[in-house]
C-alpha beads as a LAMMPS data file, in Angstrom:
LAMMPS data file: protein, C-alpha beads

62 atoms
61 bonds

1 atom types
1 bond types

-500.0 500.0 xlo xhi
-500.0 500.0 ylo yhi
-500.0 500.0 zlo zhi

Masses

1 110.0

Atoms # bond

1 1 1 -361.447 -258.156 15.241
2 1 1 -364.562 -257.875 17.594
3 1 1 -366.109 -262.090 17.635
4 1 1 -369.292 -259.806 16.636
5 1 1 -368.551 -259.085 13.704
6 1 1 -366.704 -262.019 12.758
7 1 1 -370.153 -264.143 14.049
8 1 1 -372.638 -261.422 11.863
9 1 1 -370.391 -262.541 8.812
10 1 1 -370.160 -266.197 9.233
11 1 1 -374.190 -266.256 9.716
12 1 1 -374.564 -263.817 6.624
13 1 1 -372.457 -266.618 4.988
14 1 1 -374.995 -269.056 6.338
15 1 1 -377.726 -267.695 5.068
16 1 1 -376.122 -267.286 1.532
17 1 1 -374.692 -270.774 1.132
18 1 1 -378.145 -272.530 2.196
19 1 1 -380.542 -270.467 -0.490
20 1 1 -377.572 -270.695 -3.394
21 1 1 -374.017 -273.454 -2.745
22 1 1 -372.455 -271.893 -5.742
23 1 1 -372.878 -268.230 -5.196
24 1 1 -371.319 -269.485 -1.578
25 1 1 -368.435 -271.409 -3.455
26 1 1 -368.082 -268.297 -5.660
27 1 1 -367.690 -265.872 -1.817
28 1 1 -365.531 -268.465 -0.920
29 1 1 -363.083 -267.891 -3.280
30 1 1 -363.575 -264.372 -3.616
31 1 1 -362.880 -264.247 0.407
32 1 1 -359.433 -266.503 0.484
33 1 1 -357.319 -263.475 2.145
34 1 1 -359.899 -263.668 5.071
35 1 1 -356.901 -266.800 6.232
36 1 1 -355.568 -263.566 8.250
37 1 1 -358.492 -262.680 10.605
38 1 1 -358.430 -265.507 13.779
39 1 1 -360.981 -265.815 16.728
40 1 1 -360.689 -268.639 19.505
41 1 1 -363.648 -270.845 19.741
42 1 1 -364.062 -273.246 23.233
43 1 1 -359.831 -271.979 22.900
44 1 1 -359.670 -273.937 19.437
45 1 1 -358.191 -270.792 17.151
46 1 1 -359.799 -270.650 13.283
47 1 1 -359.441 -268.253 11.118
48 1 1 -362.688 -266.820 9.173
49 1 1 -361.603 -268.741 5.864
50 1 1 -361.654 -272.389 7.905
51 1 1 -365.505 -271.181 9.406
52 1 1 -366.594 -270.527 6.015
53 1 1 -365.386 -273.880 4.754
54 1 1 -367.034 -275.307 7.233
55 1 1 -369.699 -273.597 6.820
56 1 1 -370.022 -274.619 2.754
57 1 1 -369.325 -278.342 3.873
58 1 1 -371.806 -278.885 6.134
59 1 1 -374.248 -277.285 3.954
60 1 1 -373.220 -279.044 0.577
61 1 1 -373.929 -282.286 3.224
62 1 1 -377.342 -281.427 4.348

Bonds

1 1 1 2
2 1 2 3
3 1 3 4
4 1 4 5
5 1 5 6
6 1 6 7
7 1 7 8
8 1 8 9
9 1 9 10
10 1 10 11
11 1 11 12
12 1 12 13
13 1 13 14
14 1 14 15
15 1 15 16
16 1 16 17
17 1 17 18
18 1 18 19
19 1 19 20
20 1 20 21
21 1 21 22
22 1 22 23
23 1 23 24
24 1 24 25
25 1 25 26
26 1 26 27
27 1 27 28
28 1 28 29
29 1 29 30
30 1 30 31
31 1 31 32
32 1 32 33
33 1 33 34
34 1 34 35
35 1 35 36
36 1 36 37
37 1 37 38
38 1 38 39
39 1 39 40
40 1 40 41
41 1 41 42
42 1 42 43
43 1 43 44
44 1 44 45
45 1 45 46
46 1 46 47
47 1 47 48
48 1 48 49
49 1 49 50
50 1 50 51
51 1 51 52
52 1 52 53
53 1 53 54
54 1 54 55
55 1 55 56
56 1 56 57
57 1 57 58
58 1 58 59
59 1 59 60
60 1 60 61
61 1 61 62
């Protein structure tokens, strides 16, 4: 999968979780299959799923 798309997603996912952290919890768990689609970042591999959580963590923080 092109790191395009996977990048338009994850900030789409952004966006979401910072106007509403339980419609974001609620894509989380609708999105636990995304486990399967991996990208490298700085050669660390994630999958989509472990950006999201991240995602949803750091904004839950802030």
């Amino acid at each position: 999968m092109s790191i395009y798309l996977i990048a338009i997603i994850l900030t789409i996912y952004l966006l979401l979780c910072s106007r509403n952290i339980q419609a974001g919890f609620l894509v989380l768990l609708a999105s636990l299959p995304l486990y399967l689609l991996r990208f490298d970042i700085f050669n660390i591999p994630l999958t989509v799923l472990e950006g999201m959580i991240f995602i949803c963590f750091f904004v839950w923080v802030s």
